[in-house]
Structures are given as structure tokens and as C-alpha cells.
C-alpha positions in Angstrom: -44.5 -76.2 -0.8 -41.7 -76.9 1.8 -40.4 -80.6 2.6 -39.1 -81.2 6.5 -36.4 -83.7 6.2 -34.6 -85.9 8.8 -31.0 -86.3 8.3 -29.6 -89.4 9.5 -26.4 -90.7 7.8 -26.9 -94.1 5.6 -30.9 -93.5 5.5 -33.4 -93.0 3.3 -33.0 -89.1 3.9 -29.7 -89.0 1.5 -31.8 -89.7 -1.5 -34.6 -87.8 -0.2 -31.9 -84.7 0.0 -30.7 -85.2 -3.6 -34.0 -85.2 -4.9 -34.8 -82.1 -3.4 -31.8 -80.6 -4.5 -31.6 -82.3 -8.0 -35.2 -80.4 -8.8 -34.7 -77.5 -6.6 -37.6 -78.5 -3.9 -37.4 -75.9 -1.2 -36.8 -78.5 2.0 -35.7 -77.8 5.7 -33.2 -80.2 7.9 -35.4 -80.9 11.2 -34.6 -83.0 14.6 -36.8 -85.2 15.0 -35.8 -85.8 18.6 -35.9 -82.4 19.8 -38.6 -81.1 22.0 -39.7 -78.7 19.7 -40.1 -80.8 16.6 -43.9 -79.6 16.6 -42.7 -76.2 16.0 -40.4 -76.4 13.8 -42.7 -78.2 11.7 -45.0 -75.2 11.5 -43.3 -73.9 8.3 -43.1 -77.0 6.4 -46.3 -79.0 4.5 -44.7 -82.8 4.6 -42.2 -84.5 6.8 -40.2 -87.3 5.5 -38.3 -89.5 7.9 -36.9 -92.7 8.0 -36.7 -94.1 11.3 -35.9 -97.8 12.1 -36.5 -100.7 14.5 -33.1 -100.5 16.0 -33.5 -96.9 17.4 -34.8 -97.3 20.7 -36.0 -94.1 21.0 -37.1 -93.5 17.6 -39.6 -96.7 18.4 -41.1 -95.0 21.7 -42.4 -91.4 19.7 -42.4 -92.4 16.5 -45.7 -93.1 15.7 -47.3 -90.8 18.2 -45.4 -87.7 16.2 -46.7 -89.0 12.8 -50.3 -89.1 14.0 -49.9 -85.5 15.8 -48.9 -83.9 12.6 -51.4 -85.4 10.7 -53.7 -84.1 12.7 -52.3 -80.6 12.0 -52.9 -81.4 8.1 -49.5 -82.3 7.5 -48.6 -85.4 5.2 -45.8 -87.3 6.4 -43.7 -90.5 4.9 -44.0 -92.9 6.3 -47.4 -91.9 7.4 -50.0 -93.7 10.2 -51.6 -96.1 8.1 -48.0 -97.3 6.4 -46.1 -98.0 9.8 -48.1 -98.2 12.9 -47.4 -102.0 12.5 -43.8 -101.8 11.7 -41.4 -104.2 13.7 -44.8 -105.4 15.4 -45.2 -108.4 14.2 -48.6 -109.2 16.6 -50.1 -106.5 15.1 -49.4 -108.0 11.7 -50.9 -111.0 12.6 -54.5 -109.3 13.1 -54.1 -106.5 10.5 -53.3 -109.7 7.7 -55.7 -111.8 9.1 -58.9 -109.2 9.3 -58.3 -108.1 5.5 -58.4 -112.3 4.5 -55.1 -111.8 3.0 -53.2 -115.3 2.1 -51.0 -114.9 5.4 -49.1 -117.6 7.4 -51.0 -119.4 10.0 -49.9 -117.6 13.0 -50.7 -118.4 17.0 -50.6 -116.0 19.8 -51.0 -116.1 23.7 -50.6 -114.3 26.2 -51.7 -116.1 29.1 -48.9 -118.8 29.5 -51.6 -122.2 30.8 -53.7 -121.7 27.3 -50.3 -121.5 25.8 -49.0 -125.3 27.2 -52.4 -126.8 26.6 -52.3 -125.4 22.7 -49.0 -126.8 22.5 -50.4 -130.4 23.6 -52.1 -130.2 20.3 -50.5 -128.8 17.9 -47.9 -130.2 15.3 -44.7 -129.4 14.8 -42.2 -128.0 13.8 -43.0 -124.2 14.3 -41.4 -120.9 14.5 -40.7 -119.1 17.7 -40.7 -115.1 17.0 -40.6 -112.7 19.2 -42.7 -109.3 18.0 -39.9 -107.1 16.8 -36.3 -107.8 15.4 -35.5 -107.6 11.5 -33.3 -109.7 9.4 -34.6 -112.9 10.6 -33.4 -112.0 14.0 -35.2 -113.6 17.2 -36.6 -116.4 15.1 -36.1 -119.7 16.1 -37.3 -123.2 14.7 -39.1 -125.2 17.6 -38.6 -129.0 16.8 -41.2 -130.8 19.1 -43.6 -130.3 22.3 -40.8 -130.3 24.7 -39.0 -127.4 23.0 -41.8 -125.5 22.4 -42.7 -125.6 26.5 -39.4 -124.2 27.3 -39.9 -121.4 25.4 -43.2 -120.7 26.6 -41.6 -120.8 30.1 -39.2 -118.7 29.6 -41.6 -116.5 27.6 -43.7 -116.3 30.5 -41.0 -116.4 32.9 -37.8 -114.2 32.4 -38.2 -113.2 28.9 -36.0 -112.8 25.7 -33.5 -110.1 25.4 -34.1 -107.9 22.4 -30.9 -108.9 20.4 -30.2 -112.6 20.2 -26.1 -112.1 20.4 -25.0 -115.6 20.7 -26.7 -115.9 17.2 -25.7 -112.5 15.9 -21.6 -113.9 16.2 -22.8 -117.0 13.8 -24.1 -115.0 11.1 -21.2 -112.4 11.0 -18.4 -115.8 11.6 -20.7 -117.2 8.3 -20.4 -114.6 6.3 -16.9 -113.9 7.0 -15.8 -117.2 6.5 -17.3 -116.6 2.5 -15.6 -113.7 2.5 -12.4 -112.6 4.5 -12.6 -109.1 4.0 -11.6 -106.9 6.7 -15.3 -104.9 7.1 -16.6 -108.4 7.8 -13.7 -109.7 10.4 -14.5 -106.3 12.2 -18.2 -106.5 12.3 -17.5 -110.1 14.2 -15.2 -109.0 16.5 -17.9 -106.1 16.9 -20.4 -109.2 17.6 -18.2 -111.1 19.3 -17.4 -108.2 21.8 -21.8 -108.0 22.6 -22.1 -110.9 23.7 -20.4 -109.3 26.8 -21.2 -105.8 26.5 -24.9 -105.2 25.6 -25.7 -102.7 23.4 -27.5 -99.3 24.3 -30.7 -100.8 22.6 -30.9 -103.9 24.2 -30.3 -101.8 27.1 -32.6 -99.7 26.4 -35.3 -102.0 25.3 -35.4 -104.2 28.2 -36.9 -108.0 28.0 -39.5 -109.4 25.6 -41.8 -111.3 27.6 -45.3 -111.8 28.8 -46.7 -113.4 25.3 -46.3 -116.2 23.0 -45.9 -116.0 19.6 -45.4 -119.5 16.6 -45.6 -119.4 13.1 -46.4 -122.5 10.8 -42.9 -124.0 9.4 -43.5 -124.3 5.7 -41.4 -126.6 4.5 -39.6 -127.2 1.4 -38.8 -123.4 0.7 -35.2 -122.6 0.1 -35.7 -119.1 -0.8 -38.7 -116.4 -0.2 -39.6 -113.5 -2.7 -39.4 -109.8 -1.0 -41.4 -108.1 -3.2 -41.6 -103.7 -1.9 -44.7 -101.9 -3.0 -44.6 -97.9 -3.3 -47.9 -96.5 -4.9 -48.5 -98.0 -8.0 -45.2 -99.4 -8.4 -43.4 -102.7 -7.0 -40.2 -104.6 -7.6 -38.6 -107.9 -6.0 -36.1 -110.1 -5.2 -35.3 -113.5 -4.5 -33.6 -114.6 -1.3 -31.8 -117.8 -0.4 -32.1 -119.5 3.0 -28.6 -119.3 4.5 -26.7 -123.3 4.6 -28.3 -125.4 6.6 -30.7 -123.0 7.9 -34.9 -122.4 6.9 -34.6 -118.5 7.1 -33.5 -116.6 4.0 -33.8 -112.9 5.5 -30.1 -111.8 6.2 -28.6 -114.1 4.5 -27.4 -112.3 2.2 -28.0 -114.5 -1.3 -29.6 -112.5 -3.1 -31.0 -113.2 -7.0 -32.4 -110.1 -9.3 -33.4 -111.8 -12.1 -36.7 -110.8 -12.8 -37.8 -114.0 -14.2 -37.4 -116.0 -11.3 -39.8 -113.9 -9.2 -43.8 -115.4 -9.1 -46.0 -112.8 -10.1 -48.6 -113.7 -7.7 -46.5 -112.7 -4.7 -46.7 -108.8 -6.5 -50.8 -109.6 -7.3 -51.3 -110.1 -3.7 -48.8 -107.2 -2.3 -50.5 -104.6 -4.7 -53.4 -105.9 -2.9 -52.7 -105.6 -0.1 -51.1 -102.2 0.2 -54.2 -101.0 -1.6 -56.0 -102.8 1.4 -54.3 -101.2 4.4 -53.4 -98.0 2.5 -49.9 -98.5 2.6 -47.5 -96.0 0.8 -44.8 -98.1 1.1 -44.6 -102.3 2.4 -42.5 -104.8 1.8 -43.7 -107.8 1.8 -42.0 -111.4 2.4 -43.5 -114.7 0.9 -43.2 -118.3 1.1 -44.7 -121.4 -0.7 -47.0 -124.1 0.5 -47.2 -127.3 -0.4 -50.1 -126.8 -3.1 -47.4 -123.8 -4.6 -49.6 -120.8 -3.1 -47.3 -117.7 -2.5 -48.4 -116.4 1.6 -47.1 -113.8 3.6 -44.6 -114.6 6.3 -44.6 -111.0 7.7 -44.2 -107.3 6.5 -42.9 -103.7 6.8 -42.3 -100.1 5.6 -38.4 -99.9 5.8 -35.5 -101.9 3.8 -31.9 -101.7 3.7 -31.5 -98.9 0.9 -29.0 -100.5 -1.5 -30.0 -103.9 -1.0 -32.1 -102.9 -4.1 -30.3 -100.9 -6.5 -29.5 -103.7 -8.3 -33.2 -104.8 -9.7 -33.6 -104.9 -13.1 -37.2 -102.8 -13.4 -40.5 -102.7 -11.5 -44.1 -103.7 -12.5 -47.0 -101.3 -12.4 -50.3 -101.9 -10.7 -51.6 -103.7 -13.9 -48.8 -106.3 -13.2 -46.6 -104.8 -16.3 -42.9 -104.9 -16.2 -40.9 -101.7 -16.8 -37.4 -102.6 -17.7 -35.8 -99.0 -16.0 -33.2 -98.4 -13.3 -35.5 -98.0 -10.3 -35.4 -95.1 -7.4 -37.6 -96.2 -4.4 -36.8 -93.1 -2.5 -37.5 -90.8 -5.5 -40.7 -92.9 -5.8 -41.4 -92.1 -2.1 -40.9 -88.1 -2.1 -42.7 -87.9 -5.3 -46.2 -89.7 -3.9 -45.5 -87.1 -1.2 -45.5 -84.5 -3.4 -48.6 -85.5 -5.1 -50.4 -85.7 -2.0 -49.6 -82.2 -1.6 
């Protein structure tokens, strides 16, 4: 048995390394990117790689590699059935609705007149989205009729940019006002200095435009629960919304204690990953009104050390495990055993 590996500084593949090397797993370093990925892969059984929704060219072959290899009999991490909806929240909203999972009510249209005439009857507020973006990036709160119009224009019309800037110099001025340290003054002078010079991804990654997408506001939450499946183990966390905001992802506030996290929200994400046939999903959740746990939206990647700080995990049979946890470990090893 030979493990490929992808080596990308701060990913999952620094773990995956260790591991290898910590129980003496023969592994090769690949490129992912280079042309003859296919045959380099010839020598190895698995290929583990953890690619992300801010690498513009990771999100054009991606998912077309995976599928290609498993064709070929290879197992790969994160494989087809785990991320072919990652930072695609529209095909979220049909994968979560088809499986009757308690899911967000979520609209969707792409021609913009069946858009306007929706919007004449719905409620509000609602969220704005657009399809990809991460740490509650590109999501907007849309207060009345009037609002929600504008957006649909523009939607229709010019399109969003890929990286909301103006808002991406708020969050890094908040969280260096908490905390004056000098990695945060730098990462908002960084954020300051894109909103005049765009990135290579937005770039890259052109205009979002040509669809519609709003999200129920459910109100009264001032945190969600992330809860991460991985096989038959999951653990969680509690998020608090940022001041004077209703989104909680990036911000930041993070709780571990075990006790304040519903077990319902890890009922329904075993459930769910069993479902789709996920190896690996996080899931975020919200209240309603009645004190149901839904689904606001979902994906296979998660900032690495976010996490290290959870007390345990619970099992499939929903029992807690008080032990240091290793989701990366976790990941290699249901590799492995698919092997």
C-alpha cells in the first residue's frame, strides 16, 4: 500500500505526512497541478488532498481529477460523493432537499422576471448568498421588497465579484480592534490594500451572476452549532454571531464545551453523511422558532486548528468519548480501511 499526498503548507496534508511517518506508511509527495498527475499516480493506491474554495484553479479540476482516478480503482480523500458540492451551495440546496433532510428553506432562480414576481410575495427579511464563498462571506441580510429587487438586478445584471472586500476590511478592523496584535493590524492593512488591488482569485474567478439565490432569516439565533462528521465519529462546536451581526461563521467566538452543544444537530449530521455517503461534512445548524436544529449549509473542509481544542467526539450511537481528537488521523485511517 502506497499513499499519494499533496503538500501544501497550513493544510490538511501536514498531519496527513506525520501520520504516515509516525506509523511508517510508505507515501509519495505528488503535484496535483501538473500535467502528469495521472501518471504519477500510477504507483500509488489512495490520494489524499486537501484543496480549498479559495484556489481558483484547484476549483476548475478538482473534482474532475477525483472522479478520473476513481475510475482507475483508486480511493481518494476527499472522494466524489464527499465534495462534488463543496463551496456549491445550489447544489446543496437540491442534494438536502431530495434526501428530506431538516434543511433551511432555500429559493433559487435563475431567470430574473420569476425572480421579481416571487419577491412580490414573499416575506422578509431573507438572506442573499451567492453560491460559493466561506466564512460567512457574500452573505447579506435583505430587509424588505425594495432591497431584495436591487439585488436581483444586479444579480441579473452586472453580477457580484467573488470576494466582498469592502466587507472583508470590517471583519479584520473588528477583530483587530478586540485584539491589537500586530498579525491582525497586518491582515487589515492586507484587506484594506484589496479593496484597490483585487486578488488573483477574484481575478481569476470573474463575476457571480446570472441566478438568484435567498435563504429564510431565522431569527432569534445568536450562535449556530458546527458539528464535522468523519465515518463514525463527529465532534462540534458552538459559534457566536459577531456584535450586531446574525451570522456566526468567522466570527471568531468560539465555545467547546461539550455540554452546550444539542445532540440532535450530531443525530441529523450522522444522518446525513450516512445519506449522501460522505467521508467527511461539516455541517452548520440553526434553531427555529419551535427549537428544531436545521441545516443552514455544509462542506468537506474546515480550518485545521479551529478544532483542536474540542473536548471529545461522539460515536455513531451518539456516545461521548472524552479523548483528544485527530480529524486528519481520522481521515487517513478511513482511507486506509478502504484499502
Amino acid at each position: 500500500m502506497k499513499l499519494a499526498i499533496h503538500k501544501n503548507r497550513g493544510s490538511f496534508s501536514e498531519r496527513w505526512i506525520n501520520y504516515c511517518e509516525r506509523e511508517k506508511i510508505e507515501y509519495r509527495i505528488v503535484n496535483c497541478y501538473a500535467s502528469d498527475i495521472v501518471e504519477q499516480m500510477q504507483e500509488c493506491d489512495a490520494l489524499l488532498w486537501n484543496w480549498n474554495n479559495t484556489d481558483y484553479k484547484a476549483m476548475k479540476f478538482a473534482r474532475q481529477l477525483i472522479y478520473s482516478l476513481e475510475i482507475i480503482g483508486k480511493k481518494v480523500f476527499p472522494d466524489s460523493r464527499t465534495c462534488w458540492h463543496y463551496d456549491d451551495k445550489i447544489g446543496q440546496k437540491y442534494l438536502l432537499e431530495a434526501i428530506e433532510v431538516p434543511f433551511v428553506n432555500t429559493y433559487i432562480f435563475y431567470d430574473k422576471r420569476e425572480a421579481i414576481e416571487w419577491v412580490r410575495n414573499a416575506t422578509f427579511p431573507k438572506v442573499f448568498k451567492l453560491s460559493g464563498g466561506g466564512g460567512a462571506t457574500n452573505v447579506k441580510l435583505i430587509k424588505d421588497a425594495g432591497q431584495a429587487i436591487r439585488y436581483i438586478r444586479r444579480a441579473f445584471g452586472r453580477g457580484f465579484s467573488a470576494i466582498d472586500r469592502v466587507s472583508r476590511v470590517k471583519d479584520t478592523f473588528n477583530f483587530w480592534r478586540k485584539d491589537k496584535s500586530i498579525k491582525l493590524f497586518i491582515q487589515m492593512l492586507k484587506a484594506i490594500a484589496r479593496t484597490f488591488i483585487k486578488a488573483e482569485f477574484e481575478n481569476m474567478q470573474g463575476y457571480e451572476k446570472g441566478y438568484v439565490y435567498f435563504q429564510d432569516f431565522i431569527p432569534n439565533n445568536s450562535f449556530d452549532i458546527r458539528v464535522i462528521t468523519i465515518g463514525n465519529k463527529a465532534f462540534a462546536i458552538k459559534r457566536m454571531t459577531r456584535d450586531n451581526d446574525f451570522r456566526a461563521s468567522g466570527s471568531g467566538k468560539i465555545i467547546y464545551d461539550r455540554n452546550q452543544i444539542d445532540v440532535r444537530c450530531i443525530e441529523v449530521a450522522f444522518n446525513t453523511s450516512k445519506r449522501i455517503e460522505s467521508q467527511c461534512t461539516a455541517y452548520d445548524f440553526v434553531f427555529d422558532l419551535q427549537g428544531e436544529p436545521l441545516i443552514i449549509e455544509i462542506s468537506y473542509a474546515f480550518l485545521m486548528t479551529a478544532y483542536d481544542a474540542c473536548e471529545g467526539y461522539w460515536d455513531d450511537n451518539l456516545k461521548w468519548h472524552n479523548k483528544k481528537i485527530n480529524p486528519q488521523d481520522w481521515m487517513i485511517e478511513q482511507v486506509i480501511n478502504e484499502l
